[in-house]
C-alpha positions in Angstrom: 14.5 -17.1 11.9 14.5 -14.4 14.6 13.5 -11.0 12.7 12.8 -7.6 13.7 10.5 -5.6 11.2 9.8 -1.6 11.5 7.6 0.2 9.5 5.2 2.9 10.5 3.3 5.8 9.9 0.6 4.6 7.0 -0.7 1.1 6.1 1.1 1.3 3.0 4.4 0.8 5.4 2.3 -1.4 7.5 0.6 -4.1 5.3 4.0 -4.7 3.5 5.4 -5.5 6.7 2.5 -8.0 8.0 2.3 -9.7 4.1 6.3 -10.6 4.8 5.4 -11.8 8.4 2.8 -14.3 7.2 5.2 -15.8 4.3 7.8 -16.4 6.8 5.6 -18.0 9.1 4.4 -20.0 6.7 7.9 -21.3 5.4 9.6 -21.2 9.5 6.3 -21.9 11.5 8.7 -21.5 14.8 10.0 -18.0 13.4 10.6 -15.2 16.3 9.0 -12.0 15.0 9.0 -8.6 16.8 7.6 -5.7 15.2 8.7 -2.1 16.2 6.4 1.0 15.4 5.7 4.5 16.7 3.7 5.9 19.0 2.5 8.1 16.5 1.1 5.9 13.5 -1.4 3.6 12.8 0.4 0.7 13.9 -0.6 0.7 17.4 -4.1 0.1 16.8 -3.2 -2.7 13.6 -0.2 -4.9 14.6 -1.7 -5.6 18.5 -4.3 -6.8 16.4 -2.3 -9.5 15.1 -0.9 -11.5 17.7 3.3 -10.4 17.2 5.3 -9.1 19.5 4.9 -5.3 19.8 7.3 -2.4 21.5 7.1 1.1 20.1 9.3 4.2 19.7 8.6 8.1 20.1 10.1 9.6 16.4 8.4 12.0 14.6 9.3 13.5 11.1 10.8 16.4 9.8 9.0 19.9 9.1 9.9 20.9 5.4 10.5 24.7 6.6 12.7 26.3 9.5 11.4 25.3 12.3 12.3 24.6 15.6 10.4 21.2 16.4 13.2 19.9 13.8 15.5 20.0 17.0 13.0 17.9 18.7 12.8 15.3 15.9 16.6 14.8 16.0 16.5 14.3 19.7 13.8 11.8 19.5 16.0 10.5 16.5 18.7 9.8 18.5 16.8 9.0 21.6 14.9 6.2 19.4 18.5 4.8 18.0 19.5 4.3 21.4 16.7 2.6 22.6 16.2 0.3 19.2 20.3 -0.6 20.3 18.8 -2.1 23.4 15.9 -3.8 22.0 18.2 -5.5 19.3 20.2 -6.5 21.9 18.1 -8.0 24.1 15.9 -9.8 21.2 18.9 -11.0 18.9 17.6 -11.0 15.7 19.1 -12.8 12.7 18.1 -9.5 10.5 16.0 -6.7 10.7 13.6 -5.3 7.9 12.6 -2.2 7.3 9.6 -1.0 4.9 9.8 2.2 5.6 8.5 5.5 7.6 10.3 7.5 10.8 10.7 4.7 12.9 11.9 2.4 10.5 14.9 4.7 9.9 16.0 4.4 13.9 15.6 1.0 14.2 17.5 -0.1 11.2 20.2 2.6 11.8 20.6 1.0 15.1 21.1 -2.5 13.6 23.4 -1.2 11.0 25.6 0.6 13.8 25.8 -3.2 15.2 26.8 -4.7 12.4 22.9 -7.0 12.3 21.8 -7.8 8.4 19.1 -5.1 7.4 17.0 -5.2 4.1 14.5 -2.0 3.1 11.5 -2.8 1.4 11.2 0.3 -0.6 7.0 0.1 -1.7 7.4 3.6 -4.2 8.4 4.1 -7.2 10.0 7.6 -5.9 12.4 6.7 -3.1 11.3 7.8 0.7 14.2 10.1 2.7 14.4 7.5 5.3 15.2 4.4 3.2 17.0 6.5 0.7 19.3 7.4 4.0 19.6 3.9 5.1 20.6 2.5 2.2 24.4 2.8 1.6 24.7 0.5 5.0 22.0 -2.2 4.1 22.7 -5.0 2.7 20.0 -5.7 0.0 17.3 -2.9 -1.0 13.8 -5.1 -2.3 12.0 -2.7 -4.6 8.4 -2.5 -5.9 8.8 -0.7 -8.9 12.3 -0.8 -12.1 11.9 2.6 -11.5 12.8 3.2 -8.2 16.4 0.9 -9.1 18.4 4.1 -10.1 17.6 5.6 -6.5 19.7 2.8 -4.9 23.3 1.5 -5.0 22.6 -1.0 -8.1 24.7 -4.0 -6.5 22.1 -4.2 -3.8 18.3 -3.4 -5.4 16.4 -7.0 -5.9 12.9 -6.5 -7.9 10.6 -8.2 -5.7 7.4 -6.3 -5.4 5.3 -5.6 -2.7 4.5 -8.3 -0.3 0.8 -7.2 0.2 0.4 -8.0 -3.5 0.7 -12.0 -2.7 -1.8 -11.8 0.0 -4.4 -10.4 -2.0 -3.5 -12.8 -4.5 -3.9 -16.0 -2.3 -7.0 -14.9 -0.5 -10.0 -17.3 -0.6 -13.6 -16.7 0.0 -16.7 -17.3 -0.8 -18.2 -13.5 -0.7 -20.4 -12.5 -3.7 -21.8 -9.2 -4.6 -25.2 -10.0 -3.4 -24.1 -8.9 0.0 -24.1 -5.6 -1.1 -27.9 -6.6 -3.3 -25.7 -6.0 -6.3 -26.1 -8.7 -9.4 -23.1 -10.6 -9.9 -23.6 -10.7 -13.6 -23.0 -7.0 -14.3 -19.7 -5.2 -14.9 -18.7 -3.5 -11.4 -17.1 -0.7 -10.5 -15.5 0.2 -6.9 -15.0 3.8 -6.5 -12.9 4.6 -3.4 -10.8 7.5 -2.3 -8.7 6.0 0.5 -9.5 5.7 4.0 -9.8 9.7 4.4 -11.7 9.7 1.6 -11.5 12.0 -1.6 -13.5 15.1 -1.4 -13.2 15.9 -4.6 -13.5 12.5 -6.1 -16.4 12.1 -3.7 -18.2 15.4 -5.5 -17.9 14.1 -8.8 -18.8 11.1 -8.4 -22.4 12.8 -6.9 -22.5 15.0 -9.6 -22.7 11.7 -12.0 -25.0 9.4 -9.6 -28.2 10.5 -11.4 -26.9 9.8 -15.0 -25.1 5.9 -13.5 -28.5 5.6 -11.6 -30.6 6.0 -14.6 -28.9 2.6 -16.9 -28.9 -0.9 -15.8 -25.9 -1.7 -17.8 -22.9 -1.6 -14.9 -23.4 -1.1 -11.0 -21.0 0.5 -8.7 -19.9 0.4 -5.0 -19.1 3.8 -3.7 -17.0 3.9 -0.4 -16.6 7.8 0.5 -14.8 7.9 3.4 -16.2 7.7 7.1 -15.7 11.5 7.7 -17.9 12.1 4.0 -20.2 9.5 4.6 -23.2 11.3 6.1 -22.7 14.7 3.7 -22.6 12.4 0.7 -25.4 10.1 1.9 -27.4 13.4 2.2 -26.8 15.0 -1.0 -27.6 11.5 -3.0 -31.1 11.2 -1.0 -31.7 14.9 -2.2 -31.4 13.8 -5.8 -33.2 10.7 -4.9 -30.9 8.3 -6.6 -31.9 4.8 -7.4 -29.5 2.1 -5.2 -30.0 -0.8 -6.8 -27.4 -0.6 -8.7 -25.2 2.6 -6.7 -24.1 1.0 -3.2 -22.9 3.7 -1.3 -20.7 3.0 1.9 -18.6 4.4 4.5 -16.1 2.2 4.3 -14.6 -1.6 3.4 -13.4 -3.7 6.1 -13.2 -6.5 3.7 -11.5 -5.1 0.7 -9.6 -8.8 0.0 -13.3 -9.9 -0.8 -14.4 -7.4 -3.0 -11.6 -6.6 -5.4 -11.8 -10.2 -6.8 -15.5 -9.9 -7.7 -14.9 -6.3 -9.4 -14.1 -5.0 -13.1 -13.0 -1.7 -12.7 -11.1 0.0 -9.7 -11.6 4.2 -9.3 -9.1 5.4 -6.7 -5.6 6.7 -5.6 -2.5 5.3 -6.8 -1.0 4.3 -2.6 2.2 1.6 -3.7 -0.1 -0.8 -1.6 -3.6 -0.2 -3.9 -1.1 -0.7 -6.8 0.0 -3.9 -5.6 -3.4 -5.8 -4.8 -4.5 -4.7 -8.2 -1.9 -6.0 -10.3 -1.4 -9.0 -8.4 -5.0 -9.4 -9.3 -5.6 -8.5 -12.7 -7.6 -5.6 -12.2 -8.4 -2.3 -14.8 -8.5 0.9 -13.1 -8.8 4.8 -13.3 -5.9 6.2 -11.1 -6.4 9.4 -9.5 -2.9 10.5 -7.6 -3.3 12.3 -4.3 -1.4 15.5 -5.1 -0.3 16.0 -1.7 2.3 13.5 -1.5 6.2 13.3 -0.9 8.1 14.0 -4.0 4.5 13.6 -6.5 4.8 9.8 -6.1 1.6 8.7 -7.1 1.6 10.3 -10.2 5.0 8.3 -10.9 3.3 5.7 -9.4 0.1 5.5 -11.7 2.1 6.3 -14.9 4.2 3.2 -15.0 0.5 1.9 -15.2 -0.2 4.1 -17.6 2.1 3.3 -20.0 1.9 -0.1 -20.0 -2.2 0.1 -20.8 -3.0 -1.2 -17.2 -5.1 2.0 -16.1 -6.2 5.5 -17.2 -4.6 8.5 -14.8 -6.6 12.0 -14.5 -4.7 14.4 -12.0 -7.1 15.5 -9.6 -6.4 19.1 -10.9 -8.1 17.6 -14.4 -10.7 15.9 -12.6 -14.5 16.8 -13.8 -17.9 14.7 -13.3 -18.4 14.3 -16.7 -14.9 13.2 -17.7 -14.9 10.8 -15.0 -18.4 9.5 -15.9 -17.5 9.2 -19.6 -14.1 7.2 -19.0 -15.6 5.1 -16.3 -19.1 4.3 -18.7 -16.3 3.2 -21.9 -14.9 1.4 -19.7 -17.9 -1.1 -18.4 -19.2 -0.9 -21.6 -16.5 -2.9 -23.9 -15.5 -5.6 -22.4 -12.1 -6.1 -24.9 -10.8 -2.6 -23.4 -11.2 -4.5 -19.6 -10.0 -7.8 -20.4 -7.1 -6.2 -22.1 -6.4 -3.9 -19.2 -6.5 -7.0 -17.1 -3.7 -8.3 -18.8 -1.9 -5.3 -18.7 -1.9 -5.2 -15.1 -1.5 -9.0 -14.5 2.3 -8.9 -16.0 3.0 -5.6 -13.7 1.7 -8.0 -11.0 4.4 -9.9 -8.2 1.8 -12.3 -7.0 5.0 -14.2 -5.4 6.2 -10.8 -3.6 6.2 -12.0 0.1 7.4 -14.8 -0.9 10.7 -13.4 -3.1 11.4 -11.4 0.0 11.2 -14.1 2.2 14.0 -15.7 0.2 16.3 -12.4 0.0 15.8 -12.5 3.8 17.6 -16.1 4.4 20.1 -15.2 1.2 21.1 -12.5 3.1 21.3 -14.5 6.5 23.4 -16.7 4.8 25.7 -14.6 3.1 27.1 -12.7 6.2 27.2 -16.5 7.7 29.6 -17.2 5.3 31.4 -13.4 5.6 32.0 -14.7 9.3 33.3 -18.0 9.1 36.3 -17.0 6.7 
């Protein structure tokens, strides 16, 4: 297969987009993969990383009031489309995926104005503009979520999942939590705000360490965000908490390892977070970032929610002890996890790259056959 894949901006367009790109590989070892981003994102500094093919485009996205740089995003728009028209015509792909973000939207406009296959892996359970745009001339839309289905032209939405689900799911290792001198015997609990960070997840969660500090029944691993690391770090050695069971970090480079090993997640409710944990079976507090596109982490964490796979507070609710108490319930009854576990294991698509693999080649196939007749 010879496939062009766009997606940019976040990881959680990113990841998606690599997690397809392995399956692929795996199933067509001799597969031709180029992989257009922006300028812009994050993906210059992740996909060079891995090896693919790599050309980039100058978008940037619109302002949400009047404002004059919107005439600048449409002429880089248009600017981008023409460019992607060249690039898809030197490289020849037999489709071109798109899982979402600014440049996604040129590229597989481009492809769509000649007439190449395009599928949209939609990650959200609220839409994006871009894909919702691109969809009436694609030819299959691969969603994450039943919810996001009515947003879409219901002949073309296939429930797949999100690809980075699977490779969570498959990863191997041998890492234990005695790297971090935690025992592997006690109930876990990973608290992490994204990347950034969470500053006011990161303030409750210092306003508890004392009281989690004090008992030896659970342990936690607290990652705060690079930019919060040192101010955090600070205020925990003024209240002189105990670490031996209260890791504190800056970040995780190997979150694959760690979520296996843990019992309880704390954190944002990103489509990508969402998928690794039920892919994997894992309980979790959700706390939606509030200052999202169209509130979709809320909608996000409440199809958790109401299936019993996690407890949501909205960050406007949020309070130390609240947080402290849920997460302390939690650890403590082991039924509550395991049944959370479950929960979350049947919202799971541990097969996700792999479905969309499939919907890639049905959809080769099926213009095959639209030109032969």
């Amino acid at each position: 297969m010879r496939i062009i894949v766009s997606g940019g901006g976040t990881g959680g367009h990113i990841y998606p987009a690599l997690a397809l790109v392995e399956s692929l590989l795996k199933h067509e070892p001799d597969s031709k993969v180029l992989y257009i981003g922006s300028f812009r994102g994050l993906e210059g500094s992740i996909v060079p990383k891995t090896g693919l093919d790599f050309k980039q485009l100058h978008v940037q996205g619109f302002s949400r009031s009047l404002s004059l740089t919107n005439f600048k995003t449409v002429d880089l728009f248009i600017k981008a489309v023409k460019k992607s028209k060249h690039i898809i015509h030197d490289f020849k792909p037999d489709i071109v995926l798109g899982t979402g973000g600014y440049v996604s939207g040129a590229v597989l406009y481009a492809a769509q104005r000649l007439r190449i296959p395009t599928v949209i892996n939609e990650q959200n359970s609220i839409a994006g503009v871009t894909n919702k745009f691109l969809s009436r001339g694609a030819d299959r839309i691969a969603i994450s979520f039943p919810h996001a289905a009515n947003q879409f032209p219901k002949d073309k939405v296939v429930l797949t999942g999100n690809p980075r689900g699977q490779q969570v799911f498959e990863k191997k290792g041998d890492f234990s939590l005695t790297e971090f001198d935690l025992d592997p015997k006690l109930p876990t609990v990973l608290i992490f705000g994204g990347s950034g960070g969470a500053l006011k997840l990161n303030s409750a969660v210092v306003n508890f360490a004392n009281r989690f500090s004090e008992q030896k029944k659970f342990q936690a691993i607290f990652v705060t965000g690079r930019k919060y690391f040192d101010s955090v770090s600070n205020q925990l050695a003024d209240l002189k908490i105990n670490s031996s069971n209260f890791v504190v970090l800056p970040y995780l480079d190997n979150m694959d390892d760690v979520l296996p090993k843990i019992d309880l997640l704390i954190s944002r409710s990103g489509a990508t977070t969402l998928a690794e944990i039920t892919a994997l079976g894992i309980p979790s507090i959700l706390i939606p970032s509030p200052n999202v596109t169209a509130n979709h982490q809320e909608k996000n964490a409440r199809q958790l929610e109401e299936r019993g796979a996690a407890e949501v507070i909205l960050e406007s609710d949020l309070s130390s002890a609240m947080l402290y108490h849920d997460l302390s319930e939690l650890l403590s009854h082991k039924s509550k996890l395991e049944s959370m576990a479950q929960a979350a294991k049947k919202l799971g698509h541990p097969d996700a790259a792999d479905k969309l693999y499939k919907l890639l080649v049905q959809v080769i196939n099926e213009r095959k056959q639209e030109t032969t007749k």
